[in-house]
C-alpha positions as CSV (number, residue, x, y, z in Angstrom):
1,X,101.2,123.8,99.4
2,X,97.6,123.8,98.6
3,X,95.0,122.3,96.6
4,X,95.3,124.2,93.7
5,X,99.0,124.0,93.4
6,X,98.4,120.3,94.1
7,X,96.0,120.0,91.4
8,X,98.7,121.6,89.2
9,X,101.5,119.7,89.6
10,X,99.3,116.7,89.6
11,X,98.8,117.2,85.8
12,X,101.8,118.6,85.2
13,X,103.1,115.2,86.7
14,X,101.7,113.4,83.7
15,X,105.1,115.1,81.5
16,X,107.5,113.6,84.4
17,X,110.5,112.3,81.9
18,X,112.7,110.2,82.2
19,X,115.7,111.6,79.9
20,X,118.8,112.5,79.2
21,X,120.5,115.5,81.1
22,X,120.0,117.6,77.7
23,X,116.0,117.4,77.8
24,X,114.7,120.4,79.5
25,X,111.9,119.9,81.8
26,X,108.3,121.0,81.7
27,X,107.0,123.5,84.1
28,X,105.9,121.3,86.9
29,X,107.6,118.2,85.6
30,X,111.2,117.0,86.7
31,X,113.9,115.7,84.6
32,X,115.1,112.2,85.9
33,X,118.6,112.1,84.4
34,X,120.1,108.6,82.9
35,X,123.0,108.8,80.8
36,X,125.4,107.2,83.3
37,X,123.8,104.1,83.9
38,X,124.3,100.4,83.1
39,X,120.3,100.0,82.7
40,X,121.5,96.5,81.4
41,X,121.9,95.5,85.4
42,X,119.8,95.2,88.4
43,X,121.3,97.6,90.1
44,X,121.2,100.3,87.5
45,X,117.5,99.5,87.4
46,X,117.5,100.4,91.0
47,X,119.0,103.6,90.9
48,X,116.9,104.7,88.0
49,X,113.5,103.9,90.2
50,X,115.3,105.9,93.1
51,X,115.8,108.9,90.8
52,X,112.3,108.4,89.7
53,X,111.0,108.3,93.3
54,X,113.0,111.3,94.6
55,X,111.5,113.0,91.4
56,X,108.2,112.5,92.2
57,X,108.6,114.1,95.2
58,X,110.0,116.9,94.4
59,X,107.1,117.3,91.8
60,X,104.1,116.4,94.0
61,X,105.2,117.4,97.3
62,X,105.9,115.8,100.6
63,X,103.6,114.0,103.0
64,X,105.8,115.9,105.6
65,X,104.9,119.5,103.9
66,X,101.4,118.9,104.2
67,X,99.5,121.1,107.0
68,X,97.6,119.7,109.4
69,X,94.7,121.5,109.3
70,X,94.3,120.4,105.5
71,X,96.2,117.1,105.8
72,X,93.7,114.9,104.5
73,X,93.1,116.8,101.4
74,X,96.9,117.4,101.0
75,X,97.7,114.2,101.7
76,X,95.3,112.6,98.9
77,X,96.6,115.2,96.1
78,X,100.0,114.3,96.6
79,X,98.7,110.7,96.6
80,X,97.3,111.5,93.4
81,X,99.9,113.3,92.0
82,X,102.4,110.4,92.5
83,X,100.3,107.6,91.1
84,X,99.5,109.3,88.0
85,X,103.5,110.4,87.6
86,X,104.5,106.8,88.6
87,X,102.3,105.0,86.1
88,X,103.3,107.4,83.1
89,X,107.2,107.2,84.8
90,X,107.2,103.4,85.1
91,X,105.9,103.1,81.1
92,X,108.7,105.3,80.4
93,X,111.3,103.5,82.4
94,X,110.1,100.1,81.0
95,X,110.4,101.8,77.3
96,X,114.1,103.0,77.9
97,X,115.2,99.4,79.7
98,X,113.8,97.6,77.4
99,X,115.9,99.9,74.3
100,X,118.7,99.4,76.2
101,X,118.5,95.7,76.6
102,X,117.9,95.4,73.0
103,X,121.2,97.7,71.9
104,X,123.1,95.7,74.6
105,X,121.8,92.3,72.7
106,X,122.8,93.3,69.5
């Protein structure tokens, strides 16, 4: 993968969603599907964050793709790439827990 790619994905990774299976996904962006879980429980929390994880690497890339002639660089895009994605993914998770707690309250 290089740099440039890299550098793409890493905005693109800004539009990671986390939404339901009929949203369609950006160019770049992966669509973290949610429909089926109790987001009311711990461990429907959890799975959420593990589809959100697994997302982010299939939008930014592997450590274990990265060559090693370029790792460094490589290895500081995806870096990149998955802290942006997580902090816009982990406002959008708290945003869709936090609805669901509050329809599950009512």
């Amino acid at each position: 993968m290089t740099l440039r790619t890299l550098a793409t994905l890493a905005l693109a990774a800004a539009t990671l969603t986390a939404a339901p299976a009929f949203a369609a996904p950006q160019e770049g962006a992966a669509t973290v599907r949610y429909a089926d879980l109790d987001l009311s429980t711990a461990a429907g929390v959890a799975t959420l964050h593990r589809r959100v994880g697994a997302a982010l690497e299939t939008v930014c890339g592997s450590y274990a793709g990265a060559t090693s002639s370029a790792w460094s660089a490589e290895a500081d895009a995806i870096k990149q790439c998955r802290a942006d994605a997580r902090s816009k993914a982990d406002q959008q998770v708290a945003a869709i827990v936090a609805a669901k707690v509050q329809v599950a309250a009512r």
